[in-house]
ROZADREN-252596 format. One record per residue: x, y, z of N, C-alpha, C in turn; residue in one letter; residue number from 1. Coordinates in pm, whole numbers, plus 50000, padded with zeros to 5 digits. Each point is the difference from the previous one (the first is absolute). Last residue first. Layout:
residues N
{n_px->X n_py->Y n_pz->Z ca_px->X ca_py->Y ca_pz->Z c_px->X c_py->Y c_pz->Z type->A seq->NUM}
...
end
This chain:
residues 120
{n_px->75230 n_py->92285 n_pz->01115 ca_px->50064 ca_py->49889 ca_pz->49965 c_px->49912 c_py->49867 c_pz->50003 type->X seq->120}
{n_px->49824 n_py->50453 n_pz->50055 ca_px->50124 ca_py->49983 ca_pz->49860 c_px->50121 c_py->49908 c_pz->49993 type->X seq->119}
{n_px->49640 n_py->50090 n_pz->50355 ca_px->49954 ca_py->49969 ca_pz->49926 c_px->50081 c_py->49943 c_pz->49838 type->X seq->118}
{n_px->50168 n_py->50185 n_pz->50437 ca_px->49958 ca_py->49858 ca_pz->50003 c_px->49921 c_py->49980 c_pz->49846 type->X seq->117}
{n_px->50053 n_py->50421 n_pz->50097 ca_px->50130 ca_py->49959 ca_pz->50017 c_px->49984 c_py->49837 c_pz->49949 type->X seq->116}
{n_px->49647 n_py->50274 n_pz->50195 ca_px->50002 ca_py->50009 ca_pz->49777 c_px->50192 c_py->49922 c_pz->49983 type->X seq->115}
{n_px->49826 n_py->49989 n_pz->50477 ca_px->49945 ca_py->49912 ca_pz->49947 c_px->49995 c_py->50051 c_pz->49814 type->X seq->114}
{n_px->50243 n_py->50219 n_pz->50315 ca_px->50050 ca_py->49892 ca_pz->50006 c_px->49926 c_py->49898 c_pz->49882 type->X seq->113}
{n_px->49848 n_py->50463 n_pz->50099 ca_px->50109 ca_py->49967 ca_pz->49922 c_px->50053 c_py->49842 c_pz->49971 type->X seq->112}
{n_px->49630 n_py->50116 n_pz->50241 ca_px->49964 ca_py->49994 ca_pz->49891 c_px->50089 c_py->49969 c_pz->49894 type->X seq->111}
{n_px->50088 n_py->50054 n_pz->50487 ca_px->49956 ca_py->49896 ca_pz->49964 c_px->49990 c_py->50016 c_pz->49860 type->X seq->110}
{n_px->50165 n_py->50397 n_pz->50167 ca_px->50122 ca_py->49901 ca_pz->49978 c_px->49852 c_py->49829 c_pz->49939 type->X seq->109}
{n_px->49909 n_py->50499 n_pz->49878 ca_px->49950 ca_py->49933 ca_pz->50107 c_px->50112 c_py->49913 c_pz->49953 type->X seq->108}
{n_px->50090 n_py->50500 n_pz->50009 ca_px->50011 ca_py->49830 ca_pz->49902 c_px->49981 c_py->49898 c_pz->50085 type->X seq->107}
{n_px->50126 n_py->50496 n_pz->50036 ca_px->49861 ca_py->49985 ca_pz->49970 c_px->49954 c_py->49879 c_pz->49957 type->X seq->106}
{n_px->50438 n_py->50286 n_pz->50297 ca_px->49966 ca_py->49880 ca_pz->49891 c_px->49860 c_py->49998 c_pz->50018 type->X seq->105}
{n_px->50219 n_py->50263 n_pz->50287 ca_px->50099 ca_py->50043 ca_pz->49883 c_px->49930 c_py->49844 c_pz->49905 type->X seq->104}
{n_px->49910 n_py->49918 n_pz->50455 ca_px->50041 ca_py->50096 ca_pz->49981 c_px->50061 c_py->50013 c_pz->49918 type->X seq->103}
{n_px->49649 n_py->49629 n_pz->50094 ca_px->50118 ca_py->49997 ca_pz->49997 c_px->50041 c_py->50147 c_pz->49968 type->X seq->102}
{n_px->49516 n_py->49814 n_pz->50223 ca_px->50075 ca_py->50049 ca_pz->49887 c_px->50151 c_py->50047 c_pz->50051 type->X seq->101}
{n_px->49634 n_py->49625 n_pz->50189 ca_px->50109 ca_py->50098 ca_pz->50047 c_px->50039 c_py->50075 c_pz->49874 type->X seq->100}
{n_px->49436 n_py->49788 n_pz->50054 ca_px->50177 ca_py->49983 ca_pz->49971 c_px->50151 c_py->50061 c_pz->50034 type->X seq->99}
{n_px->49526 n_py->49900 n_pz->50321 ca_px->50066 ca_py->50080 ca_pz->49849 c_px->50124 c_py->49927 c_pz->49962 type->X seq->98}
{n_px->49548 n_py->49912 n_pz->50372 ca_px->50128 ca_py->49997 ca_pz->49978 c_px->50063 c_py->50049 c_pz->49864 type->X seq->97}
{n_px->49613 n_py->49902 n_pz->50493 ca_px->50008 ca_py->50061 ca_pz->49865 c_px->50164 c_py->49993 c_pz->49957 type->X seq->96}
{n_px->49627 n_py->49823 n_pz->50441 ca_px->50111 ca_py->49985 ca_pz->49910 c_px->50044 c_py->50090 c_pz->49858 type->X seq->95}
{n_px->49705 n_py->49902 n_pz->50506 ca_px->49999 ca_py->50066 ca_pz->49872 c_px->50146 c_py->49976 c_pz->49919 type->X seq->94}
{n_px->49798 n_py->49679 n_pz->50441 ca_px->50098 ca_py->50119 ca_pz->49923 c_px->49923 c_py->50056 c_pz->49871 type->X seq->93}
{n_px->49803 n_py->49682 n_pz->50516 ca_px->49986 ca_py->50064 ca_pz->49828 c_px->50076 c_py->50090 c_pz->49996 type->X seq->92}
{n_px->49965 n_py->49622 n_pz->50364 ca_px->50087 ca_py->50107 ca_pz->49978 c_px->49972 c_py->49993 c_pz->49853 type->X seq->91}
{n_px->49595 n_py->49755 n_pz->50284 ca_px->50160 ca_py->49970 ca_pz->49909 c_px->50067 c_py->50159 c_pz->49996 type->X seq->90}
{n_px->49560 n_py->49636 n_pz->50274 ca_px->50078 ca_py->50076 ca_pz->49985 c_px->50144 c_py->50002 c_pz->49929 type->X seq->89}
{n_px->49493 n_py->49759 n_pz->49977 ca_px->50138 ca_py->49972 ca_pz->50019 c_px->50075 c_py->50180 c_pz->49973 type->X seq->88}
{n_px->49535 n_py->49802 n_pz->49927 ca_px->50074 ca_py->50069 ca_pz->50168 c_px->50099 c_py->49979 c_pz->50037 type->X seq->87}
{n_px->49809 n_py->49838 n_pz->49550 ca_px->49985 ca_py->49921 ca_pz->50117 c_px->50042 c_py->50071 c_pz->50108 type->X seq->86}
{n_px->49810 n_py->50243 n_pz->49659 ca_px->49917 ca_py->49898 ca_pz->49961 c_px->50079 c_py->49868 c_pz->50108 type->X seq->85}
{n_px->50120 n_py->50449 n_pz->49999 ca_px->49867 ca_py->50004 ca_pz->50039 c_px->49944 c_py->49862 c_pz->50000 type->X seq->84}
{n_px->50504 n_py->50201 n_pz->50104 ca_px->49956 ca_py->49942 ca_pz->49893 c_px->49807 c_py->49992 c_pz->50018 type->X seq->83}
{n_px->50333 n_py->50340 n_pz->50201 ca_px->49952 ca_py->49878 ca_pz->50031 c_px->49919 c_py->49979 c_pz->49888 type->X seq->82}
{n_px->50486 n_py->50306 n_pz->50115 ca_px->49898 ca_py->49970 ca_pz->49902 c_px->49904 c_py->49854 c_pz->50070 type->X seq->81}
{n_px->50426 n_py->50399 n_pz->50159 ca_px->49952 ca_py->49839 ca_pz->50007 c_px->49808 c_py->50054 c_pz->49981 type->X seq->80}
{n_px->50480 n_py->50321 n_pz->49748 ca_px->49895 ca_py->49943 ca_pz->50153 c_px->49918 c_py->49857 c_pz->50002 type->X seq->79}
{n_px->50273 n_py->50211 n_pz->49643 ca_px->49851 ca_py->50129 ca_pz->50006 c_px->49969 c_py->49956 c_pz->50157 type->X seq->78}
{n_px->50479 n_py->50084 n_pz->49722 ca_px->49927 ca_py->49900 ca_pz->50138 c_px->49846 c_py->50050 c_pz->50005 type->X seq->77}
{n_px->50376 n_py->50053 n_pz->49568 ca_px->49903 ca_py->50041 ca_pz->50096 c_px->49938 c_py->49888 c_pz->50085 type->X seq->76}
{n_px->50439 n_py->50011 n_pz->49600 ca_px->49902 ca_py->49984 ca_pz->50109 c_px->49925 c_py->50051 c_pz->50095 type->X seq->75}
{n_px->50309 n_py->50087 n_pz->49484 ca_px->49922 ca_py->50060 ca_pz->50099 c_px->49886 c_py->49861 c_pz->50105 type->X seq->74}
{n_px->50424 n_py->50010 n_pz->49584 ca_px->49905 ca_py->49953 ca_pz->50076 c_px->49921 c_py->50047 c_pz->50158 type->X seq->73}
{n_px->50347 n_py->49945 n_pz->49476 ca_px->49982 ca_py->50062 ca_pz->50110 c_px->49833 c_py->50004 c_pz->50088 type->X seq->72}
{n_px->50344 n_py->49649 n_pz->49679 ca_px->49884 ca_py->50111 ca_pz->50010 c_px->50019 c_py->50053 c_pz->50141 type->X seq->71}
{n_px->50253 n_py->49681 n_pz->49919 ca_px->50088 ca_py->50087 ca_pz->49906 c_px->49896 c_py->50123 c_pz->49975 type->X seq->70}
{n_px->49816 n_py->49468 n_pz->50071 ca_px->50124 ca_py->50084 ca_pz->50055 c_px->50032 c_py->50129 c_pz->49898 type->X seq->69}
{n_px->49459 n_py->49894 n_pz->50009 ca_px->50151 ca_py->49981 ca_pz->49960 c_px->50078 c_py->50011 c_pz->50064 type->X seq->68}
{n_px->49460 n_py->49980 n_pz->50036 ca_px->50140 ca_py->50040 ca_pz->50050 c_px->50122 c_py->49969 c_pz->49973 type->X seq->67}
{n_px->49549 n_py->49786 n_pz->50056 ca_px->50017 ca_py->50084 ca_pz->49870 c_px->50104 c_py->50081 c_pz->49975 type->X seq->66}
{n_px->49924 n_py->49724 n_pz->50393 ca_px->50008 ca_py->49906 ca_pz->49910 c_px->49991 c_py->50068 c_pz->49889 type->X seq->65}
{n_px->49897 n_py->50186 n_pz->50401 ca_px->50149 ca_py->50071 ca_pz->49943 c_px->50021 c_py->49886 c_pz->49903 type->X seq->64}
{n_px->49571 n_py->49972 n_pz->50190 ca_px->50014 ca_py->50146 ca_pz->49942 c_px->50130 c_py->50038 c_pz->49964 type->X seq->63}
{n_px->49914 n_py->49542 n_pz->50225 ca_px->49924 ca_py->50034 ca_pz->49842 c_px->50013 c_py->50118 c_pz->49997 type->X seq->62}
{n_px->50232 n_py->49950 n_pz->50387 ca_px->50063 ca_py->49859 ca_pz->49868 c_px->49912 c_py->50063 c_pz->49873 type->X seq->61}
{n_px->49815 n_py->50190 n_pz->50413 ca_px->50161 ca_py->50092 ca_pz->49907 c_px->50052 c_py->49898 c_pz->49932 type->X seq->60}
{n_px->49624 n_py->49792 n_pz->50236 ca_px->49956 ca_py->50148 ca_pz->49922 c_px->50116 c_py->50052 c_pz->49900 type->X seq->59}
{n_px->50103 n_py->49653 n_pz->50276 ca_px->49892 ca_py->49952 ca_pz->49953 c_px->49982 c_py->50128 c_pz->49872 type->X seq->58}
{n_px->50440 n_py->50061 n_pz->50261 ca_px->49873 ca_py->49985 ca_pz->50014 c_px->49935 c_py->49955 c_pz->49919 type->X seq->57}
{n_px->50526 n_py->50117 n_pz->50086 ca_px->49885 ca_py->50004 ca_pz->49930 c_px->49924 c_py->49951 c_pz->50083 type->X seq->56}
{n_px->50419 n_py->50314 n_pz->50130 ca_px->49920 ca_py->49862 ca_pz->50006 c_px->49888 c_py->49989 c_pz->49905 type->X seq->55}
{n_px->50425 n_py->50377 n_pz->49930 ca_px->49844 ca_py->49972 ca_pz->50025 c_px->49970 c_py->49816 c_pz->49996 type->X seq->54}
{n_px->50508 n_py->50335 n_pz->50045 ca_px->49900 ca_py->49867 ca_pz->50005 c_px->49829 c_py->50010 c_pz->50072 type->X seq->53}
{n_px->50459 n_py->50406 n_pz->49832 ca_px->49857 ca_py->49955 ca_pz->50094 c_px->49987 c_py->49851 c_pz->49940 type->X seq->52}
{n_px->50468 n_py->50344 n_pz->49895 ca_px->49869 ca_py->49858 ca_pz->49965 c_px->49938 c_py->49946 c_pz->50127 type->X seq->51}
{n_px->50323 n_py->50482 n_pz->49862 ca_px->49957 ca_py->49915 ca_pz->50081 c_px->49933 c_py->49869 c_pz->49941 type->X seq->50}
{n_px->50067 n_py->50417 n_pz->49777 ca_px->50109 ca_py->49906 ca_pz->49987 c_px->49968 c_py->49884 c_pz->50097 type->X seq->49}
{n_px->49711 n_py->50441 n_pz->50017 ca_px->50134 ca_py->50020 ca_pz->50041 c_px->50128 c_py->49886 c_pz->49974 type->X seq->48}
{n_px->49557 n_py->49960 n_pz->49774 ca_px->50076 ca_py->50106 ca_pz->49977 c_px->50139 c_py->50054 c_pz->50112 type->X seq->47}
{n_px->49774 n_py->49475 n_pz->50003 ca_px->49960 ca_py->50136 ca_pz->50033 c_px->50106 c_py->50097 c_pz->49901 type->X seq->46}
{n_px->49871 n_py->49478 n_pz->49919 ca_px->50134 ca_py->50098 ca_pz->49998 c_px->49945 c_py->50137 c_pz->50030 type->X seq->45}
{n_px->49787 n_py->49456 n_pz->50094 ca_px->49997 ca_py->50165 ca_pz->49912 c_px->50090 c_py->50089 c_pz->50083 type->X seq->44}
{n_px->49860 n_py->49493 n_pz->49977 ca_px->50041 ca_py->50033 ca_pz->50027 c_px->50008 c_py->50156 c_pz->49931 type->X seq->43}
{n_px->49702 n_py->49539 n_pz->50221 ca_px->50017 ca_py->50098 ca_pz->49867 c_px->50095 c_py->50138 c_pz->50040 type->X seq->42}
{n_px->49787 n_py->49434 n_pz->50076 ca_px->50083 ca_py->50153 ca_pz->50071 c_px->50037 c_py->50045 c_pz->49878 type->X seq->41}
{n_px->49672 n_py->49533 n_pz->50203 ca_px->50056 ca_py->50134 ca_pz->49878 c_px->50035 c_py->50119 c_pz->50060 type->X seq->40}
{n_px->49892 n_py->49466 n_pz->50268 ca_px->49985 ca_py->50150 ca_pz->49918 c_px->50099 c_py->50040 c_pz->49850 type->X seq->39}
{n_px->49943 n_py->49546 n_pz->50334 ca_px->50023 ca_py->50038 ca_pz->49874 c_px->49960 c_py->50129 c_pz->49897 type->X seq->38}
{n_px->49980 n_py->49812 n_pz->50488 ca_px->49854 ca_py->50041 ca_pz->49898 c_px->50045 c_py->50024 c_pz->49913 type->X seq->37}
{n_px->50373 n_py->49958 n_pz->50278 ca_px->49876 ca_py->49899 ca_pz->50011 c_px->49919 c_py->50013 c_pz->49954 type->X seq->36}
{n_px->50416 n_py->50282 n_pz->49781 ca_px->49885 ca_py->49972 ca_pz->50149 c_px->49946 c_py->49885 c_pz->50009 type->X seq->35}
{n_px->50065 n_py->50173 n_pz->49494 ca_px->50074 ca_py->50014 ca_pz->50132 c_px->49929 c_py->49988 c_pz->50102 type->X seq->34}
{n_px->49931 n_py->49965 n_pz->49465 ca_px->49997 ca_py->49880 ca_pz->50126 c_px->50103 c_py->50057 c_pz->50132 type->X seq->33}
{n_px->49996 n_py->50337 n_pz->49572 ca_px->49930 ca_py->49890 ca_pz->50042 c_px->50011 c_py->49897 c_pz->50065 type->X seq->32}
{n_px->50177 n_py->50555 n_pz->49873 ca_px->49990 ca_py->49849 ca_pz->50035 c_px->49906 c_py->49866 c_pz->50020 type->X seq->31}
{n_px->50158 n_py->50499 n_pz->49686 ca_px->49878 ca_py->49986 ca_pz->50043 c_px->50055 c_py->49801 c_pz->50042 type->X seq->30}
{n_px->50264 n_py->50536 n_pz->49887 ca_px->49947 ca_py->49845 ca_pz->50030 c_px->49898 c_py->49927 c_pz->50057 type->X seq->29}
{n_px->50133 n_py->50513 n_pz->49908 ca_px->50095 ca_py->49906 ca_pz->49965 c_px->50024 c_py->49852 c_pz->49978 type->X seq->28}
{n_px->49635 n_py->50484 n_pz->49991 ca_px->49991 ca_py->49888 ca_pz->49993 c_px->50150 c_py->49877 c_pz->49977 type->X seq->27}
{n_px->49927 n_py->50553 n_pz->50149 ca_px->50046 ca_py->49878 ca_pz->49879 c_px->49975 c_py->49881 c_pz->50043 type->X seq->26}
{n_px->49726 n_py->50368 n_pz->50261 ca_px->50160 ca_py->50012 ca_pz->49981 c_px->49969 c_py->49939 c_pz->49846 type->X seq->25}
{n_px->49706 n_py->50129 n_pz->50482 ca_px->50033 ca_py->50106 ca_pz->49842 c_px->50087 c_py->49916 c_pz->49993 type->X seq->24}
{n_px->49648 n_py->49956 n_pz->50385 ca_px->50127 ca_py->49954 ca_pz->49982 c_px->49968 c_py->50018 c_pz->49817 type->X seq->23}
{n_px->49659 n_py->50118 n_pz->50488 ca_px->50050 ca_py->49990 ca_pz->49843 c_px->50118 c_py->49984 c_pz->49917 type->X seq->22}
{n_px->49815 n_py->50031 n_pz->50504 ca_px->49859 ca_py->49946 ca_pz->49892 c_px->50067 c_py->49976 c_pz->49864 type->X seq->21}
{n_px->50282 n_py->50027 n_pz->50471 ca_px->49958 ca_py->50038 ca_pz->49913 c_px->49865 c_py->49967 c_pz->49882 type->X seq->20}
{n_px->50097 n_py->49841 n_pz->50424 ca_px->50055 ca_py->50111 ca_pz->50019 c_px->49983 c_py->50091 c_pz->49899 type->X seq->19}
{n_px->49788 n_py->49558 n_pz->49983 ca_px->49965 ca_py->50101 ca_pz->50118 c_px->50098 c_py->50096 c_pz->49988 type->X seq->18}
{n_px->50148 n_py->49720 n_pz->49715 ca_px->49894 ca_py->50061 ca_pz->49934 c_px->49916 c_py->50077 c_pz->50151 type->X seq->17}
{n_px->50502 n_py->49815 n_pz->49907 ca_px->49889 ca_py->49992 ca_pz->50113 c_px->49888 c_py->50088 c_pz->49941 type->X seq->16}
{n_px->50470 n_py->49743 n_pz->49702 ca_px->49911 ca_py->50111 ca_pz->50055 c_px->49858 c_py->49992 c_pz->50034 type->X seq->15}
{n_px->50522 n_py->49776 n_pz->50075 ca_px->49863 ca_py->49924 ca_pz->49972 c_px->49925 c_py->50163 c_pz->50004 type->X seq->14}
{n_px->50503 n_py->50004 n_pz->49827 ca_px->49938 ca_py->50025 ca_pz->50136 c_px->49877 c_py->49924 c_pz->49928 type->X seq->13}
{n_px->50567 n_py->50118 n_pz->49925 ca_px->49861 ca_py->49896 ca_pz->49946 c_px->49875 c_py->49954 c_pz->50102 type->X seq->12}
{n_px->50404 n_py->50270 n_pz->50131 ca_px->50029 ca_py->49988 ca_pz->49844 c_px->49897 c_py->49943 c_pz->49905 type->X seq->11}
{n_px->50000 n_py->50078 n_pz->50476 ca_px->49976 ca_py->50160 ca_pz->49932 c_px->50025 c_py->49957 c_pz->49873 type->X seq->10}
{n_px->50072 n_py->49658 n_pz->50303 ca_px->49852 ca_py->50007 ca_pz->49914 c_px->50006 c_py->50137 c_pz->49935 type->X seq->9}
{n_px->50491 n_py->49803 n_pz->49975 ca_px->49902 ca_py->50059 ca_pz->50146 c_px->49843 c_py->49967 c_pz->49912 type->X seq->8}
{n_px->50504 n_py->49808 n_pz->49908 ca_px->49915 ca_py->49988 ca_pz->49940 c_px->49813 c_py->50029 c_pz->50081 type->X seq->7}
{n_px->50600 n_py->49987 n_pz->50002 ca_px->49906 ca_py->49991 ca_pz->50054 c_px->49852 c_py->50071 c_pz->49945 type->X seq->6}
{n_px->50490 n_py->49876 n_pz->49769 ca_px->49942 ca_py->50075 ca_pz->50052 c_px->49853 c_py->49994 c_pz->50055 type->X seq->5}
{n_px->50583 n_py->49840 n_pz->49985 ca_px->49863 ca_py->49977 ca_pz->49997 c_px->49907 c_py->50120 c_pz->50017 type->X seq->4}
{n_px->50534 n_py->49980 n_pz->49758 ca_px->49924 ca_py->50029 ca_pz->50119 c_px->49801 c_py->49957 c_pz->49984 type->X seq->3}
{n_px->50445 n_py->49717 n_pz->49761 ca_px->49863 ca_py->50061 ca_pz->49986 c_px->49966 c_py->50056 c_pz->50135 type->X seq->2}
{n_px->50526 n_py->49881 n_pz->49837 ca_px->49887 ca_py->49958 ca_pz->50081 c_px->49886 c_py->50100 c_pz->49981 type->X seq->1}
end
């Protein structure tokens, strides 16, 4: 018999940009159509192992739409933004993101794959 194991938020948390402004990790997944508004969630692997869920936004859909899984990915909260031209208020991020380099290896894996592919 399978002991069960309960499945806390400490294991998979929504991250609160009021508390914090800035969320560091790995990009693990990126969802689509959830919720009634059919959002986007984005999931990133903090350095302590943990995984944060970032909600998307209007704004954070197009700035993490350049964003790879498997990249690493810096969010910033800059705060609520008013648009000038309709007075519409919005939550603007900064976004920035890298590649992860692999330890003990110098070899971009995409490039590899793709001279791989080529020779057949």
């Amino acid at each position: 018999m399978t002991d069960w194991i309960k499945v806390t938020m400490e294991d998979n948390t929504v991250h609160d940009f009021t508390e914090t402004k800035e969320i560091v990790g790995i990009l693990k997944a990126k969802k689509e159509n959830l919720g009634s508004n059919n959002g986007k969630l984005y999931e990133i692997e903090l350095d302590s192992g943990l995984v944060s869920a970032v909600w998307g936004s209007t704004v954070l859909d197009s700035k993490m739409s350049k964003v790879q899984v498997g990249q690493q990915v810096k969010i910033t909260y800059l705060g609520m933004e008013t648009n000038p031209r309709t007075k519409r208020s919005y939550k603007n991020f900064e976004v920035h993101y890298k590649n992860v380099e692999q330890e003990g290896t110098d070899i971009d894996f995409a490039s590899h794959l793709d001279s791989m592919f080529e020779t057949f």
